[in-house]
C-alpha positions in Angstrom: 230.7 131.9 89.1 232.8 128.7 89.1 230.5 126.8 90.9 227.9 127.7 88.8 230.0 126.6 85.5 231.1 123.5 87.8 227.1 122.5 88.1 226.3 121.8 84.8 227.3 119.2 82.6 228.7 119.6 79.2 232.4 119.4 77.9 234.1 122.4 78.9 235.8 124.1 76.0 237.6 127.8 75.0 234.8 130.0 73.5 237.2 130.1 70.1 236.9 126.2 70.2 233.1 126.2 70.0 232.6 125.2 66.5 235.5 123.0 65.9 234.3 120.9 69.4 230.4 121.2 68.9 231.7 119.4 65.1 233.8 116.9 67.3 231.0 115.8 69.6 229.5 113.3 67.8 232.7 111.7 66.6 233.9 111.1 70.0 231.0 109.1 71.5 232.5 105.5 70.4 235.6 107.0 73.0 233.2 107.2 75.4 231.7 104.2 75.1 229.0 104.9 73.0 228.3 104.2 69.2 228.1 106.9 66.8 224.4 106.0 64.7 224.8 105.4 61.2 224.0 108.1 58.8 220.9 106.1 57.7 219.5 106.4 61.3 220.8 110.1 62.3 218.7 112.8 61.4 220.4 116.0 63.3 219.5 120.2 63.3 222.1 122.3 63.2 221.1 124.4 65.7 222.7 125.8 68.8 220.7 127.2 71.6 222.9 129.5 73.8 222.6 129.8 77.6 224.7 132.6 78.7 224.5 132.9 82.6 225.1 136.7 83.9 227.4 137.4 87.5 224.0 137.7 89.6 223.1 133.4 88.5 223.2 131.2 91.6 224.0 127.3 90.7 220.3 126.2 91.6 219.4 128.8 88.8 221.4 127.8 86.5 220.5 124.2 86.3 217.0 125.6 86.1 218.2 127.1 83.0 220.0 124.3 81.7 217.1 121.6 82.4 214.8 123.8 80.2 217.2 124.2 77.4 217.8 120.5 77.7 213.8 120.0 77.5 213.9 122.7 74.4 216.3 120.5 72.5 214.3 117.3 72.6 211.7 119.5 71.1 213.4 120.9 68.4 216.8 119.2 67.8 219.5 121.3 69.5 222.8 121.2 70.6 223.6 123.9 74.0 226.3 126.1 74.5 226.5 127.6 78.0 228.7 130.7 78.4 229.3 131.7 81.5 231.8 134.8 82.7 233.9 134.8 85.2 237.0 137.6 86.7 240.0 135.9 87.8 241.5 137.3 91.1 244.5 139.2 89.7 243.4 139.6 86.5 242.3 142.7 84.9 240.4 141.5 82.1 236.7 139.4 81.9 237.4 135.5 80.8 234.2 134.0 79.3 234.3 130.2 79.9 231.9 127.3 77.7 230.6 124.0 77.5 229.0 122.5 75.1 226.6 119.4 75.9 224.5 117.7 73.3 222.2 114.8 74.0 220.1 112.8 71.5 216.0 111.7 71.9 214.9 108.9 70.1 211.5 109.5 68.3 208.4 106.9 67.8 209.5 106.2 64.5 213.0 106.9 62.0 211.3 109.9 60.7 210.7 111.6 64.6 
């Protein structure tokens, strides 16, 4: 399963960090080179769409996922959280890793 997590893109975070990153992300793009948009410009959803891959997902399949999600979310405003589990040799217990990736579409106009 880790290179199917390693395929996709996103910012890879503990699943108990999920809410407190996915509120980062926007705050961080001017460290990444990027400038936030002003809050006059930014219109946002708060919605998350969640793409949980299972142990039988092959890599190819799960950027299949992960392109439609992406597709969704320029649709209908989204950010994606991708949870993906994985068994660690040695380990007795199921670890659930995530990323979060967000992306923004500009619209025709300041109201799209």
């Amino acid at each position: 399963m880790s290179d199917v997590f390693d395929a996709l893109p996103g910012i890879e975070v503990s699943v108990g960090e999920i809410s407190a990153a996915l509120a980062r992300m926007w705050k961080d793009s001017d460290a990444h080179g990027t400038n936030a948009p002003s809050e006059d410009d930014a219109k946002a959803i708060q919605v998350n769409v969640i793409l949980h891959l299972g142990f039988g997902t092959t890599p190819a399949d799960a950027v299949a996922k992960f392109k439609l999600a992406v597709e969704f979310s320029s649709r209908y405003p989204s950010r994606v959280v991708i949870l993906c589990p994985r068994i660690e040799d040695g380990s007795e217990g199921l670890e659930t890793r995530a990323k979060i990736y967000g992306e923004c579409f500009l619209g025709r106009s300041k109201g799209d």
